[in-house]
DSSP file (Angstrom, degrees, kcal/mol; ACC not computed):
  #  RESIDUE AA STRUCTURE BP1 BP2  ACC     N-H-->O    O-->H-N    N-H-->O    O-->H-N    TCO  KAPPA ALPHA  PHI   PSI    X-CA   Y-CA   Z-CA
    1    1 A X     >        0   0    0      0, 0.0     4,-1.9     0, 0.0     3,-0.2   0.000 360.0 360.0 360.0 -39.2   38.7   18.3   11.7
    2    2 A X  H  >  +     0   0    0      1,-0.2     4,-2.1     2,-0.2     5,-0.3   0.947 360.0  52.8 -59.7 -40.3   36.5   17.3   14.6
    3    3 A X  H  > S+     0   0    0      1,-0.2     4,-2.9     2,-0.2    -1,-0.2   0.869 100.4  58.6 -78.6  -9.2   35.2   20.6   15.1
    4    4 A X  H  > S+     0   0    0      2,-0.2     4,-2.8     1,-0.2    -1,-0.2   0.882 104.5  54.1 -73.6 -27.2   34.2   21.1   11.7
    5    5 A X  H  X S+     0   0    0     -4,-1.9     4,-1.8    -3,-0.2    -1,-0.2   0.827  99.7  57.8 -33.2 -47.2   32.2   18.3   12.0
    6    6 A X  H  X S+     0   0    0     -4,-2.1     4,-1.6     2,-0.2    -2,-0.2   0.880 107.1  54.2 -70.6 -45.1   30.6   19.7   14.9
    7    7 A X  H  X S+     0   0    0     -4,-2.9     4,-1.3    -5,-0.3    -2,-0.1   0.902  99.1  52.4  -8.1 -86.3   29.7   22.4   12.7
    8    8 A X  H  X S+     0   0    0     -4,-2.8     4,-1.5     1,-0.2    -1,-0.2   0.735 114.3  52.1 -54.1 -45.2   28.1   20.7   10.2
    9    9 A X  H >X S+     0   0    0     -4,-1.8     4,-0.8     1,-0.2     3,-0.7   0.976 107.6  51.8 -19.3 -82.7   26.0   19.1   13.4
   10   10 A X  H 3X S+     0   0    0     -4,-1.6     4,-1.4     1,-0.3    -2,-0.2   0.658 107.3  48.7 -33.6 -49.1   25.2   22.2   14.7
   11   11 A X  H 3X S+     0   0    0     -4,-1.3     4,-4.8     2,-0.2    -1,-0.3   0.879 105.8  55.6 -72.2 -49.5   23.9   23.4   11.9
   12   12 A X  H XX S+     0   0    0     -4,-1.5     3,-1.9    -3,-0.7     4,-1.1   0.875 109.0  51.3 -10.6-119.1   21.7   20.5   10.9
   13   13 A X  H 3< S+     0   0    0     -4,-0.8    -2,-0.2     1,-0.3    -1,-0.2   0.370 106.0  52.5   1.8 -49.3   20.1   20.7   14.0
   14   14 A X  H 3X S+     0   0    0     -4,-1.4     4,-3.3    -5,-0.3     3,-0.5   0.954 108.2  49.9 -72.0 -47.0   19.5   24.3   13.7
   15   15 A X  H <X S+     0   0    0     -4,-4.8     4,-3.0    -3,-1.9     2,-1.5   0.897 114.3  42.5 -47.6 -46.6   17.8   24.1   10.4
   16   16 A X  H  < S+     0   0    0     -4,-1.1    -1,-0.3    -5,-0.2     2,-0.1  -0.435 115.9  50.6 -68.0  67.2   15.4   21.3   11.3
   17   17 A X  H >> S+     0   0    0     -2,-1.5     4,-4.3    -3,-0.5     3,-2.1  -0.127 112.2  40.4-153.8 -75.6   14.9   22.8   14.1
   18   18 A X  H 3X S+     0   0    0     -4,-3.3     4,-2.2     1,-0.2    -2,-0.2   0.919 114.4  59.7 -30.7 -63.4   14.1   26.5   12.7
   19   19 A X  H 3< S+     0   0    0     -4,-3.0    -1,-0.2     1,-0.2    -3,-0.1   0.698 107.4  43.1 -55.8 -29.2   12.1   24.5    9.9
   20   20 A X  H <> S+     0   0    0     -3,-2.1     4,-1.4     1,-0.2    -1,-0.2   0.618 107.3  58.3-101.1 -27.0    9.6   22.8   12.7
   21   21 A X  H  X S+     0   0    0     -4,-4.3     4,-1.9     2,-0.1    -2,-0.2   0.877 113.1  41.9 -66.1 -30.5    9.2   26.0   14.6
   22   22 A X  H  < S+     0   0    0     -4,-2.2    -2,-0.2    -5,-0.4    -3,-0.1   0.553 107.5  55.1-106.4  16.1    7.9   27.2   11.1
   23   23 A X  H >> S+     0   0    0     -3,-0.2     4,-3.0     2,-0.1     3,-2.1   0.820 115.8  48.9 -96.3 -71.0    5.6   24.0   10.1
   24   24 A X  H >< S+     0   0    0     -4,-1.4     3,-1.7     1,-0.3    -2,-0.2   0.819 113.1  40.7 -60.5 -47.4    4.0   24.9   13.7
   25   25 A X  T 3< S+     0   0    0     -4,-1.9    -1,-0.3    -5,-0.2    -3,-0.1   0.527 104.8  64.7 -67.8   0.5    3.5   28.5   13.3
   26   26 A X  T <4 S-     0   0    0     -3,-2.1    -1,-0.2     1,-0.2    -2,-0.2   0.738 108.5-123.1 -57.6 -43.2    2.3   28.3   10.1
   27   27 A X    <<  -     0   0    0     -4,-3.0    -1,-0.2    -3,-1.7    -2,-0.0  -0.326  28.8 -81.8 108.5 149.1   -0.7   26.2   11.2
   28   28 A X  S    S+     0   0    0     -2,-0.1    -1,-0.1    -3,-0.1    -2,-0.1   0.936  92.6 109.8 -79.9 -38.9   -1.7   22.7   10.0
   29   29 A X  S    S-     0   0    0      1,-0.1     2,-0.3    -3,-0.1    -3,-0.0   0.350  72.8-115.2 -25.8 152.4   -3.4   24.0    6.9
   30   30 A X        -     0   0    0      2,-0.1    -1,-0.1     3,-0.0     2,-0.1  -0.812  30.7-135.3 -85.0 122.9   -2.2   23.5    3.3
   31   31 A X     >  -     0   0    0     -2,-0.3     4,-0.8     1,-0.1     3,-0.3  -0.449  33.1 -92.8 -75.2 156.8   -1.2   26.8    1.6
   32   32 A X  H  > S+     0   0    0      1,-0.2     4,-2.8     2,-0.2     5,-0.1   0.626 128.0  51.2  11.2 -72.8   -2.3   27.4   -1.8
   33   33 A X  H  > S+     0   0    0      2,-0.2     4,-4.0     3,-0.2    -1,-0.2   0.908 114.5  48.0 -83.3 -54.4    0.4   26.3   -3.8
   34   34 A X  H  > S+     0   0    0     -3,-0.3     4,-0.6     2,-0.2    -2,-0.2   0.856 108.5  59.5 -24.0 -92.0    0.2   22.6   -1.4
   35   35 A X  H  X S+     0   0    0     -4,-0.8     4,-3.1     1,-0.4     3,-0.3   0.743 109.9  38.4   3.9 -94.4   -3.7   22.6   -2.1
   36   36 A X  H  X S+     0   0    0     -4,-2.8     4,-3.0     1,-0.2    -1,-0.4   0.921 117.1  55.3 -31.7 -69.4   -3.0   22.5   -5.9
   37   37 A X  H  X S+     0   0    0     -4,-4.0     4,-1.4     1,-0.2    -2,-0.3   0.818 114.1  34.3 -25.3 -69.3   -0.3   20.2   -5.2
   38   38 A X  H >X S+     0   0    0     -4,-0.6     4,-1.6    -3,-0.3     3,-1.3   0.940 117.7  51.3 -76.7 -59.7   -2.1   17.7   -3.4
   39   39 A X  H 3X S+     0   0    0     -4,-3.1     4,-1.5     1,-0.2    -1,-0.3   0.905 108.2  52.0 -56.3 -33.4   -5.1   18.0   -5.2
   40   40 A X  H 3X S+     0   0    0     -4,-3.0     4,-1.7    -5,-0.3    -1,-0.2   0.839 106.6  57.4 -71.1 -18.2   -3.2   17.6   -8.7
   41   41 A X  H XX S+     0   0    0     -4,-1.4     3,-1.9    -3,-1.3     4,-1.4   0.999  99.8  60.2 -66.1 -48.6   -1.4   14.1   -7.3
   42   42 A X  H 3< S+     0   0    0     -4,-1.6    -1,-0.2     1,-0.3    -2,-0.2   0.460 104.7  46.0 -32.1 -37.7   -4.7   13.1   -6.8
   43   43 A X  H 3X S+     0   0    0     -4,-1.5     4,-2.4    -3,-0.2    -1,-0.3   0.753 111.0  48.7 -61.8 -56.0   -5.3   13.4  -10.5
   44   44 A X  H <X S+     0   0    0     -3,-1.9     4,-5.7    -4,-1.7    -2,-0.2   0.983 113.3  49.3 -80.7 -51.4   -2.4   11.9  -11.6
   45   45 A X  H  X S+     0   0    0     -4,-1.4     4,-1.6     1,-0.2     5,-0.3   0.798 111.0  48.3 -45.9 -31.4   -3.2    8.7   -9.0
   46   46 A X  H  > S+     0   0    0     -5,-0.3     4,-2.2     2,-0.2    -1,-0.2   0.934 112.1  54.9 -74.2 -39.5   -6.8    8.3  -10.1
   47   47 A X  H  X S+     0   0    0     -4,-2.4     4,-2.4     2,-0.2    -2,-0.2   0.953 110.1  44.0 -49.4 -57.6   -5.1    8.4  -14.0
   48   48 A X  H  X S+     0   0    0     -4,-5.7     4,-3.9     1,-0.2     5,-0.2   0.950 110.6  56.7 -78.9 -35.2   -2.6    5.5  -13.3
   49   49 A X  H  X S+     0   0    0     -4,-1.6     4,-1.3     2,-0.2    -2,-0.2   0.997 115.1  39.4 -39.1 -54.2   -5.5    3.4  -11.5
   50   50 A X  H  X S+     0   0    0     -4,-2.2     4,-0.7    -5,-0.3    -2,-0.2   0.940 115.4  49.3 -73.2 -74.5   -7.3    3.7  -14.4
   51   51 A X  H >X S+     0   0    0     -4,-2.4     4,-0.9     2,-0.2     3,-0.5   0.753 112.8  51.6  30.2 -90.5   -4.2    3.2  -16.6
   52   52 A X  H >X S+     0   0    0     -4,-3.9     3,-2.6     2,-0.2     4,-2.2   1.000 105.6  54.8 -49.0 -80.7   -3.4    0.2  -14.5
   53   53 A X  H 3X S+     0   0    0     -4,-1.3     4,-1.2     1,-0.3    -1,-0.2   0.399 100.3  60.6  -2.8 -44.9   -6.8   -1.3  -14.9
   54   54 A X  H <X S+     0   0    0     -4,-0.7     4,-0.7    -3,-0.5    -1,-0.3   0.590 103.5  45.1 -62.7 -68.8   -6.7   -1.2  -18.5
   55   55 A X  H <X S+     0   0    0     -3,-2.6     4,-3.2    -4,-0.9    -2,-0.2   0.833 110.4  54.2-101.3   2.2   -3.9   -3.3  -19.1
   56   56 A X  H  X S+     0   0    0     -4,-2.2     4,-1.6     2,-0.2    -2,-0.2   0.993 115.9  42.4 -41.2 -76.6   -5.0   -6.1  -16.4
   57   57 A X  H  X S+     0   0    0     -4,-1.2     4,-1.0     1,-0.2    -1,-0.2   0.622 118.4  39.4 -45.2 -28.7   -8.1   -6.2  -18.3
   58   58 A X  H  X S+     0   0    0     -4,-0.7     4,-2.2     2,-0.1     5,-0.3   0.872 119.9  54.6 -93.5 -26.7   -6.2   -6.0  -22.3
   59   59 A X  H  X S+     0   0    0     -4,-3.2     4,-2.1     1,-0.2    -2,-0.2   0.877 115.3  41.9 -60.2 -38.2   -3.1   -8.9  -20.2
   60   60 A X  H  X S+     0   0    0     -4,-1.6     4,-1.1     2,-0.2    -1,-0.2   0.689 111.6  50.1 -84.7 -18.0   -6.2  -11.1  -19.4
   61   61 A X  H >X S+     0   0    0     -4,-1.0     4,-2.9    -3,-0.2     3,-1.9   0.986 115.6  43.1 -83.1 -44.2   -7.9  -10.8  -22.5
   62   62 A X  H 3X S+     0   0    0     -4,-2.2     4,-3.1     1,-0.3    -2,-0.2   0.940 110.5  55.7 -18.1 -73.5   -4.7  -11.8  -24.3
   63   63 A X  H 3X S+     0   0    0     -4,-2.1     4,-0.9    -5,-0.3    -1,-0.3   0.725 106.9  51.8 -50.9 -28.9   -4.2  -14.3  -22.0
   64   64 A X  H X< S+     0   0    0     -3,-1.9     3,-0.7    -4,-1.1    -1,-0.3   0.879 109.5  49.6 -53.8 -48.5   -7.7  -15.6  -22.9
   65   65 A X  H >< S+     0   0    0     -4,-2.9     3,-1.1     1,-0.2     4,-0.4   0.829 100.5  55.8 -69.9 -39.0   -6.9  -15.6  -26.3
   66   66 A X  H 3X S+     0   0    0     -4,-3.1     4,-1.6     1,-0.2     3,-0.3   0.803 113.8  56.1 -56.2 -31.9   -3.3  -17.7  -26.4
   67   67 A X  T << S+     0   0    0     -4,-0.9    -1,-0.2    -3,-0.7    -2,-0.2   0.097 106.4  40.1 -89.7  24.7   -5.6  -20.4  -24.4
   68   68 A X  T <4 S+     0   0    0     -3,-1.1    -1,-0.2    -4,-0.1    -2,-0.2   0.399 114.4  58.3-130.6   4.1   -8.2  -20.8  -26.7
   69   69 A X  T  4        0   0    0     -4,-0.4    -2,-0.2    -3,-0.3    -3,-0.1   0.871 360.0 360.0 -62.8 -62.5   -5.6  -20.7  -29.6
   70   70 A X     <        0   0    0     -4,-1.6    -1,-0.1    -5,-0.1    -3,-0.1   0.228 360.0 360.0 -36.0 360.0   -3.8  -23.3  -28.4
């Protein structure tokens, strides 16, 4: 039982291992498909700021409004 453990180590290991030998030789640049990636979170973060913004701005006017009902 232990050594299948050991395996399952071993193997770990090897993959990360393999996987940062092929982050370096790849080069720090973003490929394509990254690029897009990154640039389309970018999108989506500027969307939910704005979003966000939005209901601050409709929670406070509300909130204006219950105190001047009152």
């Amino acid at each position: 039982m232990i050594e299948v453990a050991w395996m399952i180590v071993i193997i770990s290991v090897a993959s990360a291992l393999r996987k940062c030998v092929d982050y370096r030789t790849r080069g720090a640049g973003l490929s394509g498909a990254e690029d897009r990636l990154a640039t389309r979170m970018g999108e989506l973060d500027r969307r939910l700021t704005d979003i966000q913004d939005v209901m601050i701005n409709l929670d406070e006017k509300m909130s204006r409004n219950r105190v001047g009902v009152m």
